[in-house]
PQR file of N, CA, C, O and H, with PARSE charges and radii, in Angstrom:
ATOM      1  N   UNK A   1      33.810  24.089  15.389 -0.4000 1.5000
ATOM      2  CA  UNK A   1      33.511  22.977  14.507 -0.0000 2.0000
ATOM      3  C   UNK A   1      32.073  23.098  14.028  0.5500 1.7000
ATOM      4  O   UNK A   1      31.161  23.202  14.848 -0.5500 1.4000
ATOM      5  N   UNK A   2      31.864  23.089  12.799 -0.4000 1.5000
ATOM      6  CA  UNK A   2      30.667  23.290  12.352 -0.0000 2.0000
ATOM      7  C   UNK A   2      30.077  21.852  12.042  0.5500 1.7000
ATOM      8  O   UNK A   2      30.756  20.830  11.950 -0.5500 1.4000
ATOM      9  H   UNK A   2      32.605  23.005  12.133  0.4000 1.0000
ATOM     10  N   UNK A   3      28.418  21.958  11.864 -0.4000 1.5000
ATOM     11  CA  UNK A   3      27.392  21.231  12.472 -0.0000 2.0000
ATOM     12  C   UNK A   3      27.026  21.220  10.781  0.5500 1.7000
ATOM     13  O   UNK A   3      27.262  22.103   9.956 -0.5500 1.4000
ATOM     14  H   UNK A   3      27.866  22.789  11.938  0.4000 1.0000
ATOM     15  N   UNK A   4      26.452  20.067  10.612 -0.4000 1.5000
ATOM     16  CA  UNK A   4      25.665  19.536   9.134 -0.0000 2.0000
ATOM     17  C   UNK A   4      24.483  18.589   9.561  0.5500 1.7000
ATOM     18  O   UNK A   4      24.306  17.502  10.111 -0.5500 1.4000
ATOM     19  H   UNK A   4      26.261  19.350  11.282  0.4000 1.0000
ATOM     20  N   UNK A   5      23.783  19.612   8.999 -0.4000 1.5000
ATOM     21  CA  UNK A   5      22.247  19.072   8.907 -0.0000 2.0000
ATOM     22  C   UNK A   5      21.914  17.832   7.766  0.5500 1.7000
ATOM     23  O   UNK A   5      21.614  18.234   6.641 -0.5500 1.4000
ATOM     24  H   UNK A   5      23.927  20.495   8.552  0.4000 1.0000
ATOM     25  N   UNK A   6      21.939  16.856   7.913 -0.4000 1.5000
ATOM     26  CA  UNK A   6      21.438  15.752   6.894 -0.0000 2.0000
ATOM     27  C   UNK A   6      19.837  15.349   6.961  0.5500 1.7000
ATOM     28  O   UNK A   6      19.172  15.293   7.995 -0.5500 1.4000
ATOM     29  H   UNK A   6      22.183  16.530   8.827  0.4000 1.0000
ATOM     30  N   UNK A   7      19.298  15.037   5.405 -0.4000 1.5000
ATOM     31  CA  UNK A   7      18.606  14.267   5.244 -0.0000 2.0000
ATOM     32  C   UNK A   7      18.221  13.002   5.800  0.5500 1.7000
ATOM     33  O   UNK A   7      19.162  12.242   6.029 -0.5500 1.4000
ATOM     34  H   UNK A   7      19.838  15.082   4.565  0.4000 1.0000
ATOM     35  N   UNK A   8      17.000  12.564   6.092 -0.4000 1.5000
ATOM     36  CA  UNK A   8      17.254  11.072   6.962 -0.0000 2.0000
ATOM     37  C   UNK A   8      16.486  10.469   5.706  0.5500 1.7000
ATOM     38  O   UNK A   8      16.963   9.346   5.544 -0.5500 1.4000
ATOM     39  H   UNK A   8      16.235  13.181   5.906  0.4000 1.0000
ATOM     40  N   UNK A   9      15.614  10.685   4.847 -0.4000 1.5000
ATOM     41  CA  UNK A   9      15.539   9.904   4.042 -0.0000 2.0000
ATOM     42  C   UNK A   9      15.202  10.380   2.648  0.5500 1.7000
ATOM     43  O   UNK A   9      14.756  11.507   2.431 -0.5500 1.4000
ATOM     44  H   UNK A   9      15.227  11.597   4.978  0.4000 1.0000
ATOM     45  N   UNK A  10      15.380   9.686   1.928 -0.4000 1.5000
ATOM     46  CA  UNK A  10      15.003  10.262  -0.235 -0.0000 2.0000
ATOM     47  C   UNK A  10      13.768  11.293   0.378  0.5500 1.7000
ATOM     48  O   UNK A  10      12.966  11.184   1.305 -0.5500 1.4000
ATOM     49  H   UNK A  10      15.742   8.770   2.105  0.4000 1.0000
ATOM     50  N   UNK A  11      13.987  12.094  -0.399 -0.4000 1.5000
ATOM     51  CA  UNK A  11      12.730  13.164  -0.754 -0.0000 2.0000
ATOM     52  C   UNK A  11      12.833  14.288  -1.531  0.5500 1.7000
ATOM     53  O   UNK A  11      13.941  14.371  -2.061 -0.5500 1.4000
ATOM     54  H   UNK A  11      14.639  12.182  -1.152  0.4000 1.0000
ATOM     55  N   UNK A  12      12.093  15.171  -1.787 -0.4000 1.5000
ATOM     56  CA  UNK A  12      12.322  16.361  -2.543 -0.0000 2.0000
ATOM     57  C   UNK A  12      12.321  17.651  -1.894  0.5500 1.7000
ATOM     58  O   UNK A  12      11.450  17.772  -1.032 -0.5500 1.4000
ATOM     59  H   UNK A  12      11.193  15.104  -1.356  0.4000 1.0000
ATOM     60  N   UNK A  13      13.163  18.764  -2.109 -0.4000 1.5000
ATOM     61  CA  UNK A  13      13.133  19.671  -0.846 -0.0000 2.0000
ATOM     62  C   UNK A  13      11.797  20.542  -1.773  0.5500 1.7000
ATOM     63  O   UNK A  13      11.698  20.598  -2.999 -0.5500 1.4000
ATOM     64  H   UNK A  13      13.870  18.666  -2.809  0.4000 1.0000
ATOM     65  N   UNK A  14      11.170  20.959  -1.078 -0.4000 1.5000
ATOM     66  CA  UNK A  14      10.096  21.592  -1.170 -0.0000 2.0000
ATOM     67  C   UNK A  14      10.756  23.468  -0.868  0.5500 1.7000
ATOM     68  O   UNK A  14      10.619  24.376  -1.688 -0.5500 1.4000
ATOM     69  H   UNK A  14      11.250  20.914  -0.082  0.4000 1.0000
ATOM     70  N   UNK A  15      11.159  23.544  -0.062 -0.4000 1.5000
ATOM     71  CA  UNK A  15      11.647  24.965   0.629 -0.0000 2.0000
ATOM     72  C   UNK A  15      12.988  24.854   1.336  0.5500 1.7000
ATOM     73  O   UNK A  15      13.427  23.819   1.838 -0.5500 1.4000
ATOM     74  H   UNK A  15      11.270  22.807   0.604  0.4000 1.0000
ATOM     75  N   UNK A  16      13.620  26.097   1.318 -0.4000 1.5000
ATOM     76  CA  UNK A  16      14.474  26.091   2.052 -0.0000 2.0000
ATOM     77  C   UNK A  16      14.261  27.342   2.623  0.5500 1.7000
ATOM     78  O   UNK A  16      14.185  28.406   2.008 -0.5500 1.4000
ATOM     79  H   UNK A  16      13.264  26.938   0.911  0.4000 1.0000
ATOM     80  N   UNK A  17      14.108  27.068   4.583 -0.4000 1.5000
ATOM     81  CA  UNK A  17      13.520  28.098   5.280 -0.0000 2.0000
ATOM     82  C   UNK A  17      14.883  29.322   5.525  0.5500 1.7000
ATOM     83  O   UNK A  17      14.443  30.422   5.861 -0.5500 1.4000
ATOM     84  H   UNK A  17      14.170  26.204   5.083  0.4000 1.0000
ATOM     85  N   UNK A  18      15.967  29.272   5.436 -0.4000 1.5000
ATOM     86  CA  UNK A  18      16.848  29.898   5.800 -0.0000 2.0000
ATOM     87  C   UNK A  18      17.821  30.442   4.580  0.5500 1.7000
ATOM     88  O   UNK A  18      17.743  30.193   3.377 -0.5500 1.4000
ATOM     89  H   UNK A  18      16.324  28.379   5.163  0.4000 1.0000
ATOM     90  N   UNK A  19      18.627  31.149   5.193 -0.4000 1.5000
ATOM     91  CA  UNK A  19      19.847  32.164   4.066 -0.0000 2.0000
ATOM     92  C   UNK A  19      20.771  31.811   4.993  0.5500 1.7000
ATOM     93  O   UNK A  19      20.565  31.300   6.094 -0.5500 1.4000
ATOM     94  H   UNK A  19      18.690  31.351   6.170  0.4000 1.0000
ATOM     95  N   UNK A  20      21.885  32.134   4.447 -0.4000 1.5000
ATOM     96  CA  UNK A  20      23.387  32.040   4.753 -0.0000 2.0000
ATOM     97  C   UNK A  20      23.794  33.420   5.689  0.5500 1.7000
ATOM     98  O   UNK A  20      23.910  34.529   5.168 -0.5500 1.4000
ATOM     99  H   UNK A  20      22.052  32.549   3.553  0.4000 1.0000
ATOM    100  N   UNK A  21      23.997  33.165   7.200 -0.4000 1.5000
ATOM    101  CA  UNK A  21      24.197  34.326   7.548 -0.0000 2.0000
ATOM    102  C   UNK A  21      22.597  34.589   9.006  0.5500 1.7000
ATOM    103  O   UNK A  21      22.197  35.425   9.815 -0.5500 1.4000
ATOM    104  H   UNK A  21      23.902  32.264   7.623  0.4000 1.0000
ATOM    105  N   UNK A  22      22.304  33.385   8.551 -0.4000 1.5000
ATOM    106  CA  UNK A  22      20.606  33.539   9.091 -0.0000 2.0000
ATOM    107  C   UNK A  22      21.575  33.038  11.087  0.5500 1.7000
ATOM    108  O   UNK A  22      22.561  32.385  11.432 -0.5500 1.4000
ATOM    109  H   UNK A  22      22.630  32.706   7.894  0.4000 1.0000
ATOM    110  N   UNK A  23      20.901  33.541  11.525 -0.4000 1.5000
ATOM    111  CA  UNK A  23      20.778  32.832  13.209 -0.0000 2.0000
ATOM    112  C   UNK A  23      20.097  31.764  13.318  0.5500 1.7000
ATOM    113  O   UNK A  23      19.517  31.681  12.235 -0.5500 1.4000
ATOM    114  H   UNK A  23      20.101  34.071  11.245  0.4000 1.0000
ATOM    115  N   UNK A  24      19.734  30.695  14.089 -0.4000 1.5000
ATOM    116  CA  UNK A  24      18.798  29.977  14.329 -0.0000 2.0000
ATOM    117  C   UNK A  24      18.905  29.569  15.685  0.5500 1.7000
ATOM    118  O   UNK A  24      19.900  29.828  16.363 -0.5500 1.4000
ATOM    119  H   UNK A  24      20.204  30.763  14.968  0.4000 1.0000
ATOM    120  N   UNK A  25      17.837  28.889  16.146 -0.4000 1.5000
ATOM    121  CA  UNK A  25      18.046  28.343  16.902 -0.0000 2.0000
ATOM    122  C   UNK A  25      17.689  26.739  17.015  0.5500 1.7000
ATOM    123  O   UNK A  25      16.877  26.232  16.241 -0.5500 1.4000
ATOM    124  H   UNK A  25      17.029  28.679  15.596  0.4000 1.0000
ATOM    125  N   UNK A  26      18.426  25.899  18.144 -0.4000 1.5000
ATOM    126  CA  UNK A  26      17.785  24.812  17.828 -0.0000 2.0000
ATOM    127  C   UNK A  26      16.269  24.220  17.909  0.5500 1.7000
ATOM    128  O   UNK A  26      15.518  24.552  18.825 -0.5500 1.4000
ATOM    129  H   UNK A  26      19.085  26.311  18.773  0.4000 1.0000
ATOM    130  N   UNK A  27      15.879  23.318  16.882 -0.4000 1.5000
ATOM    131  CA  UNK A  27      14.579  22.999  16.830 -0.0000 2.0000
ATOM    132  C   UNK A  27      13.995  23.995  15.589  0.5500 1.7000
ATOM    133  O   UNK A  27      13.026  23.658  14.909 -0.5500 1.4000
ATOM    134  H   UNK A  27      16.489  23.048  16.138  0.4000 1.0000
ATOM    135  N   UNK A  28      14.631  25.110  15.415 -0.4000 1.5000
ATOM    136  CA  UNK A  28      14.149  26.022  13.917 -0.0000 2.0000
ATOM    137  C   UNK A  28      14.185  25.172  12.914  0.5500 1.7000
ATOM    138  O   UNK A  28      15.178  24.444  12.894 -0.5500 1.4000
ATOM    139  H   UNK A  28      15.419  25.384  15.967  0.4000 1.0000
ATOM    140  N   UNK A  29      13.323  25.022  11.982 -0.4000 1.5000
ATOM    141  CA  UNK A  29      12.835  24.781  10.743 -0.0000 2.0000
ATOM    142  C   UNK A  29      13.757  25.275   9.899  0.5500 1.7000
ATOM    143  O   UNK A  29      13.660  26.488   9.710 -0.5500 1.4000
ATOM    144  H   UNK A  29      12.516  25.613  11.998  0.4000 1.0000
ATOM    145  N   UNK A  30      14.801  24.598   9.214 -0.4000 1.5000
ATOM    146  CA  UNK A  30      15.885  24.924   8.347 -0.0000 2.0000
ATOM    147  C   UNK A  30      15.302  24.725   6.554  0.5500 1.7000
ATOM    148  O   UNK A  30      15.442  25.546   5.647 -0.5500 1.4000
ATOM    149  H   UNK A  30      14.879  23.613   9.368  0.4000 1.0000
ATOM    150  N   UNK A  31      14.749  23.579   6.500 -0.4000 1.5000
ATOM    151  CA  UNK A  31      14.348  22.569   5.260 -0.0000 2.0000
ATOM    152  C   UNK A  31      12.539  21.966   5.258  0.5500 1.7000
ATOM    153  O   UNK A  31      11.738  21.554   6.097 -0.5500 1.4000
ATOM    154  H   UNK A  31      14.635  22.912   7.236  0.4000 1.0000
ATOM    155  N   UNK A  32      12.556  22.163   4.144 -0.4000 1.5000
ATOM    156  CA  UNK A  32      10.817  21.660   4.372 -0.0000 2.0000
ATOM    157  C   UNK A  32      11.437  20.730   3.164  0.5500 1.7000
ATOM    158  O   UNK A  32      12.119  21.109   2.212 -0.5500 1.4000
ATOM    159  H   UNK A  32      13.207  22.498   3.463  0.4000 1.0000
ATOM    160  N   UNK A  33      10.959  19.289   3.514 -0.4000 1.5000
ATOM    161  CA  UNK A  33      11.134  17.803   2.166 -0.0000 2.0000
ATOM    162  C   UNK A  33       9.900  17.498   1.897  0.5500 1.7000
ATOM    163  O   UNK A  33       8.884  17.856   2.494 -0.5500 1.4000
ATOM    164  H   UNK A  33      10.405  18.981   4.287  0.4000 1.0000
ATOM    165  N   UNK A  34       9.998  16.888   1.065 -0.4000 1.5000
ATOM    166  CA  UNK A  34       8.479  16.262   0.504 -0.0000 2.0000
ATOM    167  C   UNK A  34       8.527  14.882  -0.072  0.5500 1.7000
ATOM    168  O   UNK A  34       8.908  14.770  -1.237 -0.5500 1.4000
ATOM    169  H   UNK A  34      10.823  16.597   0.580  0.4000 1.0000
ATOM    170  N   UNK A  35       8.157  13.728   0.666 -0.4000 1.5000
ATOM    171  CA  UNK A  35       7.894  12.564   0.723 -0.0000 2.0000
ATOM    172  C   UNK A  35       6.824  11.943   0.520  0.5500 1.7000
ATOM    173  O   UNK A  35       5.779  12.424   0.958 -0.5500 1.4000
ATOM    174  H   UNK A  35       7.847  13.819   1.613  0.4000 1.0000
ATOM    175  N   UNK A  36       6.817  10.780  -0.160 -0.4000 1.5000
ATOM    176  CA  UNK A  36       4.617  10.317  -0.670 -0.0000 2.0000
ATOM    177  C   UNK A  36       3.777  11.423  -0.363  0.5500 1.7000
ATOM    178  O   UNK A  36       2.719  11.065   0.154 -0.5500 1.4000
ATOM    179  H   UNK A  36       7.666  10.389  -0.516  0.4000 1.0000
ATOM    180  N   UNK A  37       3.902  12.640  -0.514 -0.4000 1.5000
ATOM    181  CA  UNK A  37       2.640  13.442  -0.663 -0.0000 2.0000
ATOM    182  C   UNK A  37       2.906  13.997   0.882  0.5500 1.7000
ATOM    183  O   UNK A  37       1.860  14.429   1.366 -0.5500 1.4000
ATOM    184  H   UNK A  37       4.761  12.931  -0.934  0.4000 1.0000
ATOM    185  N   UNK A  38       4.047  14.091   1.772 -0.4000 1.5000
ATOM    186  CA  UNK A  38       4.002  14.308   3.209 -0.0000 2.0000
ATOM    187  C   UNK A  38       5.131  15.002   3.101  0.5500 1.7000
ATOM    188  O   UNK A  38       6.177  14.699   2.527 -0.5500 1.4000
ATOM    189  H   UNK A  38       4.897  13.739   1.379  0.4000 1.0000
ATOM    190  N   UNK A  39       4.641  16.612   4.104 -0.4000 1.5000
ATOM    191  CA  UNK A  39       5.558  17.316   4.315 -0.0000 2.0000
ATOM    192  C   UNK A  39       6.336  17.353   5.624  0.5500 1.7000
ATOM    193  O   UNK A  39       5.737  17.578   6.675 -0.5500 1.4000
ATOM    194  H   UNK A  39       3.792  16.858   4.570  0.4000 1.0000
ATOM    195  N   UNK A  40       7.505  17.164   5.599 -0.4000 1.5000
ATOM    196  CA  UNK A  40       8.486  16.500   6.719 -0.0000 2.0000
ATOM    197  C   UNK A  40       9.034  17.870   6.718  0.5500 1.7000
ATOM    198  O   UNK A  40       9.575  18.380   5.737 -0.5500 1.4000
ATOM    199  H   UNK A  40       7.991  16.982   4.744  0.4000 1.0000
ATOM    200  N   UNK A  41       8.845  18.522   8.023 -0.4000 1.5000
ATOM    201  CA  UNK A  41      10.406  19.329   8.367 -0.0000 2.0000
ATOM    202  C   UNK A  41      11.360  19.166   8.941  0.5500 1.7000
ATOM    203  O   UNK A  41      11.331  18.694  10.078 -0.5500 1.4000
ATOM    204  H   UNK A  41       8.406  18.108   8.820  0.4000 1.0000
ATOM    205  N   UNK A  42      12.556  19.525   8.296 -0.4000 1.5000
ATOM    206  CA  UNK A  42      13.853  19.283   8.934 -0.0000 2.0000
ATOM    207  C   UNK A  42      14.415  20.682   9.659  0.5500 1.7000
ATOM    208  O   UNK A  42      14.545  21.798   9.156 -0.5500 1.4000
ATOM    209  H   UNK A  42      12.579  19.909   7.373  0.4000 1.0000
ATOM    210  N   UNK A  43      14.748  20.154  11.239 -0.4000 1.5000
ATOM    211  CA  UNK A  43      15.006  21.181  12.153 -0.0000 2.0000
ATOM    212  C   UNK A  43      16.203  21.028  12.339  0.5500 1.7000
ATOM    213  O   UNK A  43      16.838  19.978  12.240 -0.5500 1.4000
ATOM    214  H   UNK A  43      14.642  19.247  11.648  0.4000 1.0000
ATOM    215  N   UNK A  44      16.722  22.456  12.726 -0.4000 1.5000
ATOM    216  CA  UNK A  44      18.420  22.626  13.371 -0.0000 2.0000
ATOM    217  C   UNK A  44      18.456  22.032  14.576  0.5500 1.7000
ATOM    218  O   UNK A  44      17.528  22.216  15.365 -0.5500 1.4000
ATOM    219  H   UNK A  44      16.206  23.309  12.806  0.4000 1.0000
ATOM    220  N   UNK A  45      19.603  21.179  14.919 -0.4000 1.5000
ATOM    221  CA  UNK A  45      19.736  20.181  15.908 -0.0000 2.0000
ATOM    222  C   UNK A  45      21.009  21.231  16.813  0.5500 1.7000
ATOM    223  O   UNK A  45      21.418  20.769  17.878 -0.5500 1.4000
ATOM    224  H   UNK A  45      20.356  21.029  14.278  0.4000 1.0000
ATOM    225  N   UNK A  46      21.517  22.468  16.382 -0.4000 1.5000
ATOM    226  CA  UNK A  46      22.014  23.183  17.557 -0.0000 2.0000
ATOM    227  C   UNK A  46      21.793  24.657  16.939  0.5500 1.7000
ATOM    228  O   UNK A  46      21.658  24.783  15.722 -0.5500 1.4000
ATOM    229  H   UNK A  46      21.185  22.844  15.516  0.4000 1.0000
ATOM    230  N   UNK A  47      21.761  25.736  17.781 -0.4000 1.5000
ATOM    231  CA  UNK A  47      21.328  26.929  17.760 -0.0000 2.0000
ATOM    232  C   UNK A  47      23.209  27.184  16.902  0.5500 1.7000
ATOM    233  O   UNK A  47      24.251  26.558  17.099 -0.5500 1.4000
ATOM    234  H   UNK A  47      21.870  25.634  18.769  0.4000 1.0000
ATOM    235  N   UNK A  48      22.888  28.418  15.928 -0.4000 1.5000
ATOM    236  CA  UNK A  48      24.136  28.609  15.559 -0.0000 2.0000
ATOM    237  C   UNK A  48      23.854  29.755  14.408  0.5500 1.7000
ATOM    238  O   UNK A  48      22.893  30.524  14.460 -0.5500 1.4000
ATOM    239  H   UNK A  48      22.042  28.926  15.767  0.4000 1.0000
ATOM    240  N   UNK A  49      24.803  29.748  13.402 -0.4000 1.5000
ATOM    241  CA  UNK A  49      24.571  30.619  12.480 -0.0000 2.0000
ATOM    242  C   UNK A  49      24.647  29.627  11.144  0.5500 1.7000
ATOM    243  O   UNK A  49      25.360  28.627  11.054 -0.5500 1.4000
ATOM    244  H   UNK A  49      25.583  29.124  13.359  0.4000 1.0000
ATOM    245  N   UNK A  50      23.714  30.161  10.100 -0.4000 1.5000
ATOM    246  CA  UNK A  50      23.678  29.072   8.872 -0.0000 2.0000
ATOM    247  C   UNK A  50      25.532  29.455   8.093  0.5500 1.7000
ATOM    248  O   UNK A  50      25.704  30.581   7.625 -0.5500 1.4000
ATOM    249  H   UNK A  50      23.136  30.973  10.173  0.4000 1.0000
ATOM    250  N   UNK A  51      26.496  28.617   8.065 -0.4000 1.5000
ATOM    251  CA  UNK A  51      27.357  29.238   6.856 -0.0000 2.0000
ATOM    252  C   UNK A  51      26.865  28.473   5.767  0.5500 1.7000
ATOM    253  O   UNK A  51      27.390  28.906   4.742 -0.5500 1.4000
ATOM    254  H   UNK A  51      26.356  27.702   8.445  0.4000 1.0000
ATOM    255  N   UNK A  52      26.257  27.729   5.575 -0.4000 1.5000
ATOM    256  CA  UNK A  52      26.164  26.911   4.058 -0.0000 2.0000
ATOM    257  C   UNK A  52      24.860  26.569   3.694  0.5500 1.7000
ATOM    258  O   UNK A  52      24.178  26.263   4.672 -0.5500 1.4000
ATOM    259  H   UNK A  52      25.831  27.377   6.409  0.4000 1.0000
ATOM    260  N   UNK A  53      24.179  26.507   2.433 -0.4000 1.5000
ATOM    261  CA  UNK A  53      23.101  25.915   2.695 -0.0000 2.0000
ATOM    262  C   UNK A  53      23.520  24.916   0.667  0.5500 1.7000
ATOM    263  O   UNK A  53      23.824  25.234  -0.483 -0.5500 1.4000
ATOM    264  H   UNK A  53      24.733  26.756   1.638  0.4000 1.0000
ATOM    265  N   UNK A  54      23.244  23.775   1.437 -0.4000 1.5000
ATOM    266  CA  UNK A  54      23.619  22.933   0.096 -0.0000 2.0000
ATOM    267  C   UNK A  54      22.566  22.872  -0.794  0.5500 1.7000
ATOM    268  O   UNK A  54      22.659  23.241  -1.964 -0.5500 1.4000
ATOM    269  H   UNK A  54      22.996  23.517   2.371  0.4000 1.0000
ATOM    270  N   UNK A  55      21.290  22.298  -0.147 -0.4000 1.5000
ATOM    271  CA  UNK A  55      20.159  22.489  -1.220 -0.0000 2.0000
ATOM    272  C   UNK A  55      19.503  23.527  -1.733  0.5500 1.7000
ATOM    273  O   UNK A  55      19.545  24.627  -1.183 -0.5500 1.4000
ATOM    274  H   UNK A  55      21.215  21.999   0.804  0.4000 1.0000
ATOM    275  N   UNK A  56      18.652  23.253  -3.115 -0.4000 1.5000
ATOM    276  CA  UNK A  56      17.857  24.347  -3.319 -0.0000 2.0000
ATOM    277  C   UNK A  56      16.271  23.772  -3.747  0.5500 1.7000
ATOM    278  O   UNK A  56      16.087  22.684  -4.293 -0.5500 1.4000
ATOM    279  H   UNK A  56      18.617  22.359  -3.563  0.4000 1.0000
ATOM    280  N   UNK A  57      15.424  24.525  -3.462 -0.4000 1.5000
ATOM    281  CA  UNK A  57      13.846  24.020  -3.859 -0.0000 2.0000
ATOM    282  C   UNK A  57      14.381  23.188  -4.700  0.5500 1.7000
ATOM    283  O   UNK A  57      15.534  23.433  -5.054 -0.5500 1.4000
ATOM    284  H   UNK A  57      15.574  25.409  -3.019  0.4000 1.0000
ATOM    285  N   UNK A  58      13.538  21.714  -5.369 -0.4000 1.5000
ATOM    286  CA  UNK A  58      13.704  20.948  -6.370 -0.0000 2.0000
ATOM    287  C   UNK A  58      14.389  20.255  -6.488  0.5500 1.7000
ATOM    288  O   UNK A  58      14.321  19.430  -7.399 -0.5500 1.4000
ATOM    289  H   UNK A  58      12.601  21.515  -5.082  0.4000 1.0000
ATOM    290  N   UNK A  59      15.441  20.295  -5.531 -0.4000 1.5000
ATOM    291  CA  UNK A  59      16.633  18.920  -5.577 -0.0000 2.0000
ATOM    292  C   UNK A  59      15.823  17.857  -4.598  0.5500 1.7000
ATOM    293  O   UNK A  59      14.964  18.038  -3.735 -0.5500 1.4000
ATOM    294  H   UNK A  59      15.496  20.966  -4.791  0.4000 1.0000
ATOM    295  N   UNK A  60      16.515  16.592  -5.143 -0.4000 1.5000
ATOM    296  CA  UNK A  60      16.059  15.505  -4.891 -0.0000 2.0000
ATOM    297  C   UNK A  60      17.481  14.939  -4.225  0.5500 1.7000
ATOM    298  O   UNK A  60      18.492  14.635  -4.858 -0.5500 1.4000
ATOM    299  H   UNK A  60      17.212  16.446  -5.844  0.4000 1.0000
ATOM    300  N   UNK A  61      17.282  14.877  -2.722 -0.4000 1.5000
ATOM    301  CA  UNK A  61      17.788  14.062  -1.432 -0.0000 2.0000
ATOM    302  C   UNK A  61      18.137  12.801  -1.256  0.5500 1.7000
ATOM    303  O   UNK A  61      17.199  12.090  -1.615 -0.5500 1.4000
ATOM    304  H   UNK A  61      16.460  15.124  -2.208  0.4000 1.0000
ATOM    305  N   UNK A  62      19.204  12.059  -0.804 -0.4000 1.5000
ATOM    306  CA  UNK A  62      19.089  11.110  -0.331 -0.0000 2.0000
ATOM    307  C   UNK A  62      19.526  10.598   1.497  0.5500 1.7000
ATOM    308  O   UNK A  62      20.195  11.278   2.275 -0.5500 1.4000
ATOM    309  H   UNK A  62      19.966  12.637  -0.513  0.4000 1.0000
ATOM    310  N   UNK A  63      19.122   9.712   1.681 -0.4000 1.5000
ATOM    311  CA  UNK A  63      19.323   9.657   2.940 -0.0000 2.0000
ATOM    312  C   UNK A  63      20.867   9.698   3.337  0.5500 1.7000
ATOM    313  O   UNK A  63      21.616   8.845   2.862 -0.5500 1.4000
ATOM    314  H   UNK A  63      18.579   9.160   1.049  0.4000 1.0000
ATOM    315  N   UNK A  64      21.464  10.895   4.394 -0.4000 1.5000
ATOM    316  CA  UNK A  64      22.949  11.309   4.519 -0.0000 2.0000
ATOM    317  C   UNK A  64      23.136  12.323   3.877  0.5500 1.7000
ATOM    318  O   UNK A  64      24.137  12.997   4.116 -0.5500 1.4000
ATOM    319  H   UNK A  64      20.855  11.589   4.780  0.4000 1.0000
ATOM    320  N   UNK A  65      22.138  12.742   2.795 -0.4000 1.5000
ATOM    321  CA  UNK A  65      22.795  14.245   2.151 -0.0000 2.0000
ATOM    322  C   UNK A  65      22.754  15.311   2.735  0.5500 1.7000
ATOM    323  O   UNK A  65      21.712  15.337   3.389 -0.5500 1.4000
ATOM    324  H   UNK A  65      21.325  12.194   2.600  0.4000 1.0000
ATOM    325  N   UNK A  66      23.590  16.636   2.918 -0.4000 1.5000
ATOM    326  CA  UNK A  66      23.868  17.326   3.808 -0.0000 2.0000
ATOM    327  C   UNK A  66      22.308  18.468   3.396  0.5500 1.7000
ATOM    328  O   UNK A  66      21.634  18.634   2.379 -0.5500 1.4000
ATOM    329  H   UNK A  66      24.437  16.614   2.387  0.4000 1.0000
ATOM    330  N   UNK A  67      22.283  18.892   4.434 -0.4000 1.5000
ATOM    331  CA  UNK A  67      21.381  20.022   3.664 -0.0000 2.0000
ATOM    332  C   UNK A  67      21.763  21.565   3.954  0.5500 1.7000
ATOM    333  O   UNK A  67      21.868  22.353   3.014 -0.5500 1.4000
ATOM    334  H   UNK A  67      22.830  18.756   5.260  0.4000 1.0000
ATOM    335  N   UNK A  68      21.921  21.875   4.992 -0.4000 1.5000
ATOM    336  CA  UNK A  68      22.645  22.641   5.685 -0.0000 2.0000
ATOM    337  C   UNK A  68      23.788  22.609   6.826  0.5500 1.7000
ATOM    338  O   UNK A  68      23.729  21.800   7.752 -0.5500 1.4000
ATOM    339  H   UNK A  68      21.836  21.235   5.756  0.4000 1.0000
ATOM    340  N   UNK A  69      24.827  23.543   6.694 -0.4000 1.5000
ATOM    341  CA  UNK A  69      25.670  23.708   7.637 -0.0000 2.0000
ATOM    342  C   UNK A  69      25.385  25.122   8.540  0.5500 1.7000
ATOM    343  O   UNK A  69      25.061  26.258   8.197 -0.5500 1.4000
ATOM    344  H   UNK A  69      24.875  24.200   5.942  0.4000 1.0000
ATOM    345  N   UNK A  70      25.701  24.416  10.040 -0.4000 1.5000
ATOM    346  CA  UNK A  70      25.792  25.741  11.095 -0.0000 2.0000
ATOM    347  C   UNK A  70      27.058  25.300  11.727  0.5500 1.7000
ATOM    348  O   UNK A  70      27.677  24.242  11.837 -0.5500 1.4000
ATOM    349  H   UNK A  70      25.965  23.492  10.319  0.4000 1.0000
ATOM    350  N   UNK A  71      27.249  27.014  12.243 -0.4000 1.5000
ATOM    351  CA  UNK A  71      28.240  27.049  13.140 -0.0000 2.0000
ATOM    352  C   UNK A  71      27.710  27.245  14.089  0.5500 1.7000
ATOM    353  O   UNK A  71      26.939  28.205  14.080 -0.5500 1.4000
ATOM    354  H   UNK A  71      26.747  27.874  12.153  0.4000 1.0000
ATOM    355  N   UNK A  72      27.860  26.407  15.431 -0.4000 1.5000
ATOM    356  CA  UNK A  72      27.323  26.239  16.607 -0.0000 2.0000
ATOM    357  C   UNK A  72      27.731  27.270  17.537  0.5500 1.7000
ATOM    358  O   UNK A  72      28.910  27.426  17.857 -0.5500 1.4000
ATOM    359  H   UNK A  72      28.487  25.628  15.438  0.4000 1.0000
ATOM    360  N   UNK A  73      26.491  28.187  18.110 -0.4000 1.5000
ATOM    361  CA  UNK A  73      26.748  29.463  18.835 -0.0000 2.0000
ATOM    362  C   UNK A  73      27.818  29.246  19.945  0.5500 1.7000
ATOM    363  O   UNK A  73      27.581  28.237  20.610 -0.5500 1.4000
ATOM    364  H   UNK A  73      25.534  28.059  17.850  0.4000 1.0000
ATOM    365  N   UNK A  74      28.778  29.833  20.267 -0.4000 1.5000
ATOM    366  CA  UNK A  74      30.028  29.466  21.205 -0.0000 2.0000
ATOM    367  C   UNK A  74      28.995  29.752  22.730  0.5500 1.7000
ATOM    368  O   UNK A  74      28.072  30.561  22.638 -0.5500 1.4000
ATOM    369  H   UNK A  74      28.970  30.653  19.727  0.4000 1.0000
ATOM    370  N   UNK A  75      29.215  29.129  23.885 -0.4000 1.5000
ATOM    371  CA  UNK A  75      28.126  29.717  25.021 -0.0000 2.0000
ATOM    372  C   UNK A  75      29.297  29.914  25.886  0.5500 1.7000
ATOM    373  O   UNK A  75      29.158  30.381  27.016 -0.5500 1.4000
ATOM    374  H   UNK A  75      29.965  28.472  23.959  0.4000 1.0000
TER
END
């Protein structure tokens, strides 16, 4: 069952740290947003592999929007 990374609130994605295919682990830096002038990173909440990545630099977020999907490493 794969894992979706959401937005917690409006912002603008500034970066997107990962590719499709990428490893991560949890706590990795997936998304960099940009809020009143403040750069918020958004981290992977389980170690896995990226299959999806929804945003791209310049899109504008709202709170619940997905940003990335992982598939959670089997242990």
């Amino acid at each position: 069952m794969s894992h979706t990374v959401v937005a917690e609130l409006v912002a603008a994605v500034m970066k997107v740290e990962v590719a499709v295919g990428q490893r991560v682990a949890a706590e990795d830096p997936v998304v960099l947003l940009e809020s009143m002038k403040m750069e918020i990173p958004v981290l992977a909440e389980v170690a896995g592999t990226i299959v999806e990545v929804v945003v791209d630099a310049g899109d504008v977020v709202n709170d619940g929007d997905p940003l990335v999907v992982i598939e959670p490493s089997r242990s």
